[in-house]
N, C-alpha and C positions, 0 to 999 in steps of 0.2 A: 504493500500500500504506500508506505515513503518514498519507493521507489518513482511509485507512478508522479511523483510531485517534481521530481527531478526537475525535466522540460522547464516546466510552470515556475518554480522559483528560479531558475538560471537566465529565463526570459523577461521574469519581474529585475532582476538586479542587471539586465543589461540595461533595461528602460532608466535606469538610476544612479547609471555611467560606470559601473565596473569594467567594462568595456566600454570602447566610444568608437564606432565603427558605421559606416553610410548605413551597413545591412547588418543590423549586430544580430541576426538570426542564427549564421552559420555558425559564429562565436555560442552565442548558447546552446546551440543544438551542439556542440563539442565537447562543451562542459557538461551538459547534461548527460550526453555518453559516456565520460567519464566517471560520472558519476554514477550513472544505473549500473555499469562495469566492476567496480569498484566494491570487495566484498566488505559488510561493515563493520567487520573488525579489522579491518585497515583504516576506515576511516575513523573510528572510536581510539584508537591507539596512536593515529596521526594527531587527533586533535588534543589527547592526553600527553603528548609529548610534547606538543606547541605551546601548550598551557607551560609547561615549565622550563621551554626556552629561551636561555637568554647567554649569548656569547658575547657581549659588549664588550667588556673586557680583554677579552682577546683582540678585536680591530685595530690598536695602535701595533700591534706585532705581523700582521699579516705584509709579508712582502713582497708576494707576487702582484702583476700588475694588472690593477683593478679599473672598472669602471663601473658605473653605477650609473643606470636607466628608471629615470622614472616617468609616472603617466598624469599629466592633468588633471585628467576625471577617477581620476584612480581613486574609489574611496576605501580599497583595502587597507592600500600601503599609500599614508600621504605624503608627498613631496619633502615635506619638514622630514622624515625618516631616512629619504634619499638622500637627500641634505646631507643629513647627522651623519650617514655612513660613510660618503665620500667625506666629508671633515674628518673623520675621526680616522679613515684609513690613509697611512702614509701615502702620496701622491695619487691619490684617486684622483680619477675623475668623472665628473657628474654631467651626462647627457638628459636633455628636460623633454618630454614632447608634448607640451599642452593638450593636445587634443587626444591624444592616449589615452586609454585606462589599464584594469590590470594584465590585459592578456596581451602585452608586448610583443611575445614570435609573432602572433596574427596582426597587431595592429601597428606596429612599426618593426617588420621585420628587415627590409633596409637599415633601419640603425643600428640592430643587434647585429647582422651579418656584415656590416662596416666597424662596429665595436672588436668583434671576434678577429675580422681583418686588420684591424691596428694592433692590437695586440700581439697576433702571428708575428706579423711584420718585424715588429720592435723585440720581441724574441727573438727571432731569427737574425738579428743585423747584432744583437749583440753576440748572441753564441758564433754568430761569423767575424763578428769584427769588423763588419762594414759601416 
């Protein structure tokens, strides 16, 4: 029966910008398969684990080279969060996309596949020395 709600609440919170897309249909109907997919003791143990995490602490020691995406309409994760992570991790940096929400690969997937491309990049030019 929670199952069948899937569709119905992942289409109510695209209308309320979790995602922000021309057609945020194909976005919900993806989350919602995920979700009907999704056996619920993974998701009861996913959320019991979320409830007590918190690696803050850890961000000022992370050295790999970071970048941080975040979404406008995004009311999971708001901007101020994006913020605080690229601040707090040494030389991050923070890509904004106003019109975004949470589900980045689908909604600015050019940024994230030019993110991953800088990244490569600037690995690769140091481990060669170019």
């Amino acid at each position: 029966a929670l199952r069948a709600l899937a569709k119905p609440v992942c289409v109510a919170l695209a209308r309320h910008g979790v995602y922000d897309t021309a057609d945020r249909t194909p976005s919900a109907a993806a989350v919602a398969d995920a979700l009907h997919t999704t056996p619920w003791t993974t998701a009861v143990g996913f959320l019991r684990a979320l409830r007590n995490y918190d690696h803050y602490a850890t961000l000022p020691r992370i050295t790999a080279a970071t970048t941080v995406i975040s979404g406008g309409t995004d009311i999971l994760t708001p901007v101020a969060h994006a913020r605080e992570l690229a601040d707090t991790i040494p030389n991050a940096r923070h890509i904004h996309r106003p019109k975004a929400g949470h589900m980045l690969l689908h909604e600015a997937a050019n940024t994230v596949a030019d993110a991953i491309n800088h990244a490569t990049h600037a690995a690769l030019s140091v481990a060669t020395g170019a």
